[in-house]
N, C-alpha and C positions, 0 to 999 in steps of 0.2 A: 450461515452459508460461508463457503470460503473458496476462494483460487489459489489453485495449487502452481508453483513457477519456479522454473529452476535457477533460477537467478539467486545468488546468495545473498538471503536476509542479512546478514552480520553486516554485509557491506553495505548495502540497504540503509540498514538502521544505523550505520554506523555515519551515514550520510547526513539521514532525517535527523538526529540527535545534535550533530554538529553545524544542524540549520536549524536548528530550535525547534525541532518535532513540529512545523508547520506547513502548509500547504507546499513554501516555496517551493522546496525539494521536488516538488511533483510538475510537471511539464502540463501543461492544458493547452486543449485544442479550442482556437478561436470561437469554433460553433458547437462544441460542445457542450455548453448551457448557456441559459442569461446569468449575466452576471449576478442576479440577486440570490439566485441560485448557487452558484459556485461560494456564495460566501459561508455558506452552512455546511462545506466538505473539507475536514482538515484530515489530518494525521491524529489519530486519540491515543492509540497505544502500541508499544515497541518492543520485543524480547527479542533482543540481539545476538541472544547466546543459549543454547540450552540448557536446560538446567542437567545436570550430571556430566557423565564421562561423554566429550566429544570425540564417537569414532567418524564422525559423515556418514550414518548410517540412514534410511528413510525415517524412523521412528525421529532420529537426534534432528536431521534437517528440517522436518514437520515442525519441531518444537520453536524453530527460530520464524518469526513471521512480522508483519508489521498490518495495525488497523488502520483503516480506514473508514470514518464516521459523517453520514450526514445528520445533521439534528436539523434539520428544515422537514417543515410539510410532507414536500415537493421532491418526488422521486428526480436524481440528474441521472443525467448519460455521462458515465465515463467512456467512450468509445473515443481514444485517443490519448488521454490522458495518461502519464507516464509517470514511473515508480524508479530513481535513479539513482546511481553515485558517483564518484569523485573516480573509480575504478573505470568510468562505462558500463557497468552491468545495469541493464534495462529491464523492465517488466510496464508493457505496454496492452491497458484493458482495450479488450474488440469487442463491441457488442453488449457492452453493460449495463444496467442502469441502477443503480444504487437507490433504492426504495425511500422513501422517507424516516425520519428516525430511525434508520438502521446503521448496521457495521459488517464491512466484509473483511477477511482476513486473508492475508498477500500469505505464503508459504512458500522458503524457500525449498522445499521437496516437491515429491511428485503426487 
């Protein structure tokens, strides 16, 4: 499954990378889970750049995107929780809930 957002992964990732690819980077809403919960959602994987010729085309902007992993049980609600960088570009989940052992992927395209 994946959310597609216009928000540019490069910068994005270029954020989460230079925060040690760990939850910090991410903004959480107070009641968006119990905490035992939140402990099992980090950042797993990041392609900052796509691979080939970058024209900013849909295809190239798809290829940049950042994962996002629970390995808990226990489905969380991201509903709040924020995807951000050092620029201000935001990508803020509505309505989520991130399943248990699974991964969704952020895309900076449409």
């Amino acid at each position: 499954m994946s959310v597609s957002t216009s928000v540019t992964a490069r910068r994005v990732a270029a954020a989460v990378i230079a925060a040690g690819a760990l939850v910090g980077s991410a903004s959480v809403s107070a009641s968006a889970a119990a905490p035992r919960d939140r402990s099992h959602v980090a950042i797993s994987r990041v392609q900052s750049d796509a691979p080939g010729f970058d024209d900013r085309s849909a295809r190239s902007l798809n290829a940049e995107w950042v994962e996002i992993t629970n390995s808990g049980r226990h489905g969380v609600n991201l509903n709040g929780w924020t995807l951000s960088d050092e620029d201000g570009n935001r990508y803020s989940f509505r309505h989520y809930t991130l399943a248990g052992r699974s991964t969704v992927r952020v895309h900076t395209g449409y």
